[in-house]
N, C-alpha and C positions, 0 to 999 in steps of 0.2 A: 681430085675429088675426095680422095681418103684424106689430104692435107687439111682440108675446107671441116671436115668431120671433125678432125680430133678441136681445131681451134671452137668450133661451134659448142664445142663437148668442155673443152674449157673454160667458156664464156658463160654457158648453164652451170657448170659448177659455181663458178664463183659468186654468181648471184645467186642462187640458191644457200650458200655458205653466207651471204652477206646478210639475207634474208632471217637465216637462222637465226645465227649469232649476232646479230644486232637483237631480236626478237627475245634472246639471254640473258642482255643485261637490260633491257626495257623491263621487264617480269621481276626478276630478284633485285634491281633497284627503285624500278618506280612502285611495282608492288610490294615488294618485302622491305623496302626500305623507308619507300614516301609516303605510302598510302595512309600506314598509319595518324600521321600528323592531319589528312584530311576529313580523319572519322575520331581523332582523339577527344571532343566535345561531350559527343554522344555514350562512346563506350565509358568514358569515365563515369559520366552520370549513369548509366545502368548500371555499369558496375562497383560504381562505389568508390572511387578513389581517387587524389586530387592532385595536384601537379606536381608536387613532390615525388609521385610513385612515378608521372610522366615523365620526370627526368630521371629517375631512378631507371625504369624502362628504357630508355633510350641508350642510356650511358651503357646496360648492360649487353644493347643491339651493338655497341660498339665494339664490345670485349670478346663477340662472338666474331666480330668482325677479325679482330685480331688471330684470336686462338685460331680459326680456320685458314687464315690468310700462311700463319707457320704450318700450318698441317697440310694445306692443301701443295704447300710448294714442294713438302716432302713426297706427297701421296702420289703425286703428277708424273713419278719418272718410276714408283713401284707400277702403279693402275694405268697409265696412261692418260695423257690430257684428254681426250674423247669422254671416255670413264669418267673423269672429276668434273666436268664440263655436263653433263646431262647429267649425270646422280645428284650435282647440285642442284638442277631444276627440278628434278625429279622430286626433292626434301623441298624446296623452296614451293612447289605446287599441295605437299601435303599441309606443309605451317598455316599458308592459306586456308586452305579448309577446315583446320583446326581451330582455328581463330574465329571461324563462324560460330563455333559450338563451345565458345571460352566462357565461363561461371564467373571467374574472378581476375585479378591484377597478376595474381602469381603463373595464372596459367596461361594469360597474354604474354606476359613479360618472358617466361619460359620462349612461347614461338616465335616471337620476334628477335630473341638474342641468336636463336638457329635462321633465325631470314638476314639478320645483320651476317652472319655469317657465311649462309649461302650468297651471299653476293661478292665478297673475298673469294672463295675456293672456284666460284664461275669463269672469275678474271683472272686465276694464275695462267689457265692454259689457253687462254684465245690466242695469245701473240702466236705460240707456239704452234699451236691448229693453224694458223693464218699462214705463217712463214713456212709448214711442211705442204698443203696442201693451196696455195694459191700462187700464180707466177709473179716476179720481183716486179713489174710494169703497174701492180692492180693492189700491192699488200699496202701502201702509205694509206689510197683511200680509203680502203676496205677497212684498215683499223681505225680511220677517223669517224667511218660510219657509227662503227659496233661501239667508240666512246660515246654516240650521241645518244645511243639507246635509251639511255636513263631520260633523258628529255621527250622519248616516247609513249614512256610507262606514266609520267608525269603529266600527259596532257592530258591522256587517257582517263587517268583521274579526276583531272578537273574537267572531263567531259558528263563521263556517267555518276558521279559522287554526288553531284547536286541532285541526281534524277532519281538518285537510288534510294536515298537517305529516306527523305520525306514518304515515298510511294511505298517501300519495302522494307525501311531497317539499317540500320549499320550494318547487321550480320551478312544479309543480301552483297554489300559491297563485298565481301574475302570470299563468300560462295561466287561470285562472279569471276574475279579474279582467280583464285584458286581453280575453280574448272577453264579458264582460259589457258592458264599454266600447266595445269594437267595436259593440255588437246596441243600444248607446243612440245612437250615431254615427247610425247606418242610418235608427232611429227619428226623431230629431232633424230627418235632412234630409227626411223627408217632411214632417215638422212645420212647420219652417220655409217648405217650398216653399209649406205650403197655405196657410199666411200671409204669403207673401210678407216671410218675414226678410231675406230674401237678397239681395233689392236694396240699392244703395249711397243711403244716404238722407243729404241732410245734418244736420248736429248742429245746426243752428242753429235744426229745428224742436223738438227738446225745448224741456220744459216747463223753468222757469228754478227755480232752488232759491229758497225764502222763509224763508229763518230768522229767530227771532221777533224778535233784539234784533241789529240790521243794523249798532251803533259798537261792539260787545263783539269782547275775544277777542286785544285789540293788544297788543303788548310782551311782558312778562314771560308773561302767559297762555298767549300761543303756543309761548311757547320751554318754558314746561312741559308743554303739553302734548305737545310734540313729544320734550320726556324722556320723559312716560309710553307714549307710542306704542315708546321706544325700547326701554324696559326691558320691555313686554310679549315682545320678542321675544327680547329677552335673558336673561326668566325662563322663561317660556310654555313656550315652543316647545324647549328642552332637557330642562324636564320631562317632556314626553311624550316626546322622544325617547330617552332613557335608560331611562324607567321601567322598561321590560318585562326589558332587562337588567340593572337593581339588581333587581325580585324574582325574578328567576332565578339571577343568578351569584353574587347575595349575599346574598340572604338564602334563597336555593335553596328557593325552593316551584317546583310542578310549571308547564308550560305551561298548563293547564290554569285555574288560578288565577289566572296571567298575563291570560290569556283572558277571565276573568269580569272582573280590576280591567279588564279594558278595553274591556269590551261596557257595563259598569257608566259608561264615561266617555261613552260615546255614548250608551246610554240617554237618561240624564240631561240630557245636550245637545241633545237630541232638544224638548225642553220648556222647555228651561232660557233660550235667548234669548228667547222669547215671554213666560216666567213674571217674567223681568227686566226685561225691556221696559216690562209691564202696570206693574210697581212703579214704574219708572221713571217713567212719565207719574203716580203720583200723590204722590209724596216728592221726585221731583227725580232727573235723570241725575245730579251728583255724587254725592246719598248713593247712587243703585245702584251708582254706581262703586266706592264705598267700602267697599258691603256684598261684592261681589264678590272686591277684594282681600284682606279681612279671610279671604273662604273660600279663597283661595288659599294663603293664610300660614298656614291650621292644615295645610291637605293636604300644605304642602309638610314641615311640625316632626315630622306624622304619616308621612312618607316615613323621614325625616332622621334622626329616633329611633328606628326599627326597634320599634314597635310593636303587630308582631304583625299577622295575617291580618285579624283584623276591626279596627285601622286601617286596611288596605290601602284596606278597602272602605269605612270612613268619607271615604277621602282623596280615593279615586277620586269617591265622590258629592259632597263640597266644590270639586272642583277642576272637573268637569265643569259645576256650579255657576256657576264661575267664568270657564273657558279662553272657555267659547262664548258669554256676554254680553256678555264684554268688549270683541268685534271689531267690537258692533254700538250700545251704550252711546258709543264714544270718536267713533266719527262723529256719532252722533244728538248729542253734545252739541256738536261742532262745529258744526252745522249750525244750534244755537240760536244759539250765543254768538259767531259769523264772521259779516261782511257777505259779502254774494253775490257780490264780484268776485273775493275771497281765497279763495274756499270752495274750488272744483276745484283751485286749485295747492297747499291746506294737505291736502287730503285725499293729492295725489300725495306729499307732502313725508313726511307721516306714515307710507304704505304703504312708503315705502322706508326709514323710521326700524325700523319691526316687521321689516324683511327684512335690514337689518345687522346689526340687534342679534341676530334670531335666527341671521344668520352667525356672528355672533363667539361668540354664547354656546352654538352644537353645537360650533365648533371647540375652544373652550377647555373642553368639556365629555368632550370624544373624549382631549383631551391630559391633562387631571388624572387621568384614571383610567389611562393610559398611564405615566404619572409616579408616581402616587401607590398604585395599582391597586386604591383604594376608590373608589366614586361617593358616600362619606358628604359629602365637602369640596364637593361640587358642589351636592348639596342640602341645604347648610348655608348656600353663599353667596347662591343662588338664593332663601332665606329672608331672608337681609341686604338683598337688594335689592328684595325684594317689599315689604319693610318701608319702604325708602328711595321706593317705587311708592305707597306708601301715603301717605304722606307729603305727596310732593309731589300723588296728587289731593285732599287738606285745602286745600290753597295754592290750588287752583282756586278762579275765582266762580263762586258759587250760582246756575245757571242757571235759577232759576225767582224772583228778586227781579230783575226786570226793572226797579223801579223805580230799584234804585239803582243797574244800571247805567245808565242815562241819565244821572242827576246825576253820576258821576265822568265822562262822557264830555264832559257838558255844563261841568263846571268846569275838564276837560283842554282842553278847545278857546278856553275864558279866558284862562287862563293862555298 
């Protein structure tokens, strides 16, 4: 009877932690991260400022993304993961609200480079949280979950944005938000206290990473895949940021429309890392990699060529497809093809490869249309380089002939 208890007791944990911490990153990235892009129409026009500062804005959510992502790794083993894990949603629920009551560009742009960045410091310590307090049977799914989150914060958007806008205001959208984040804040610290997250634990009792082929992954490998990590944010994450304003300002469909290509992205993302994953364990992470790219390269020809309403929503389902496996596909193959001393500094290496790139690529995505005043050039180029993405994961080794990575490791150490 007592045995039936404790399992019972650990079955409610876990889903309750599932619940949580998925609930983490749905808030500080579908709201502190995406939201903006589906209200940037309006607030610019109130406030006065034109896509230049958009990209300006963006690039700066990126740099926040950065600085907090080094601080937060530091912070994690002084304060405890628990600690950096709810203080960030805790700062991530104030920005929000902040953002209701913003005057101008500078004091938007201010909150959003701290929500760019509460979404780094949330994600150093889930793994960590996961692996001390969940059993080894329940952590692969559980972490696949808490990746998809962002594709729940995002539908969420495209659900009530459209409803919001018209009836109450742009502002209405970040007071909604913002208090939804607050009442997960609240939630969270009881959660944490009744499991004691909250104490400062050391890191030295996690579980140590085991990737399957421990001499793979050196030289050239690395350095590509730290290209592919770079150009995911150099294509990725401009995509979605502009989208909603190419089919509004250019090809002028309704908010509305906006709304569906982009519940359509979350949707999809909702399924889509789990559905990639599954593939993934039985063809190999490279070819999911390659499948995923390939869907990203039609979404983006199907933006690029103004092909009409129902590609929006072909592109939207290819791309969602795509944006939300790929963040979970490029670790898990790391994690094959890296020995375990290099693993933790290529994983930071890489986070900050996806957060420059997607610096550079809202900034010079805010300024082409500034310059040029179409968004066709941006996802035209964005297409040239998903192609050059593509590319280079072919160059990758096939992380499931484990045989022959030994023999090239084994005849490089001859030599």
């Amino acid at each position: 009877m007592r045995e039936t208890s404790v399992v019972d007791s650990g079955i409610a944990k876990t889903l309750v932690l599932a619940i949580t911490l998925t609930a983490f990153v749905a808030v500080t990235y579908g709201f502190g991260v995406y939201l903006f892009a589906t209200v940037v129409i309006e607030m610019k026009n109130d406030l006065g400022f034109g896509y230049s500062t958009v990209g300006t804005i963006t690039a700066a959510a990126q740099i926040g993304f950065l600085v907090f992502a080094f601080a937060g790794s530091m912070l994690s083993r002084r304060i405890g993961g628990g600690v950096l894990a709810l203080s960030s949603v805790g700062l991530c629920s104030i920005c929000l609200l902040g953002l209701a009551y913003s005057n101008n560009a500078l004091q938007a742009g201010v909150l959003l480079t701290l929500l760019g960045g509460c979404s780094a410091s949330v994600y150093v310590p889930l793994a960590e949280i996961v692996t001390r307090q969940v059993s080894e049977g329940y952590r692969a799914r559980l972490l696949g979950l808490i990746s998809s989150g962002t594709s729940y914060g995002v539908f969420a958007n495209g659900l009530f944005v459209p409803y919001a806008i018209p009836h109450f205001g742009w502002r209405s959208v970040w007071i909604v938000s913002g208090t939804l984040t607050l009442g997960l804040t609240l939630f969270a610290l009881c959660v944490f206290t009744r499991y004691k997250l909250l104490r400062d634990v050391d890191a030295s009792t996690s579980a140590p990473l085991r990737p399957m082929a421990e001499n793979a992954g050196r030289g050239n490998q690395l350095a590509i895949i730290f290209g592919v990590t770079f150009l995911n944010g150099l294509t990725l994450l401009p995509f979605q940021t502009y989208l909603v304003p190419m089919i509004r300002d250019e090809l002028h469909y309704s908010i509305i429309t906006a709304g569906h290509v982009w519940s359509l992205i979350g949707a999809i993302g909702m399924v889509a890392g789990f559905a990639l994953g599954v593939l993934a364990d039985r063809i190999g992470i490279k070819r999911a990699m390659i499948i995923t790219f390939s869907f990203s390269i039609i979404a983006t020809l199907l933006v690029w060529l103004r092909t009409g309403q129902s590609g929006l929503y072909i592109a939207a389902l290819l791309f969602g497809l795509s944006f939300y496996p790929i963040f979970g596909l490029v670790p898990a193959y790391m994690s094959k093809t890296l020995p375990a001393a290099s693993l933790t500094k290529a994983f930071g290496i890489a986070n900050v490869m996806v957060g420059v790139g997607g610096m550079i690529g809202n900034f010079a995505g805010g300024w082409v249309k500034y310059q040029v005043g179409s968004l066709g050039l941006v996802y035209g180029a964005i297409c040239l380089l998903l192609c050059l993405q593509f590319a280079l994961t072919c160059a990758l080794r096939n992380d499931r002939d484990e045989h022959a990575v030994r023999i090239t490791d084994g005849l490089a150490r001859r030599t």
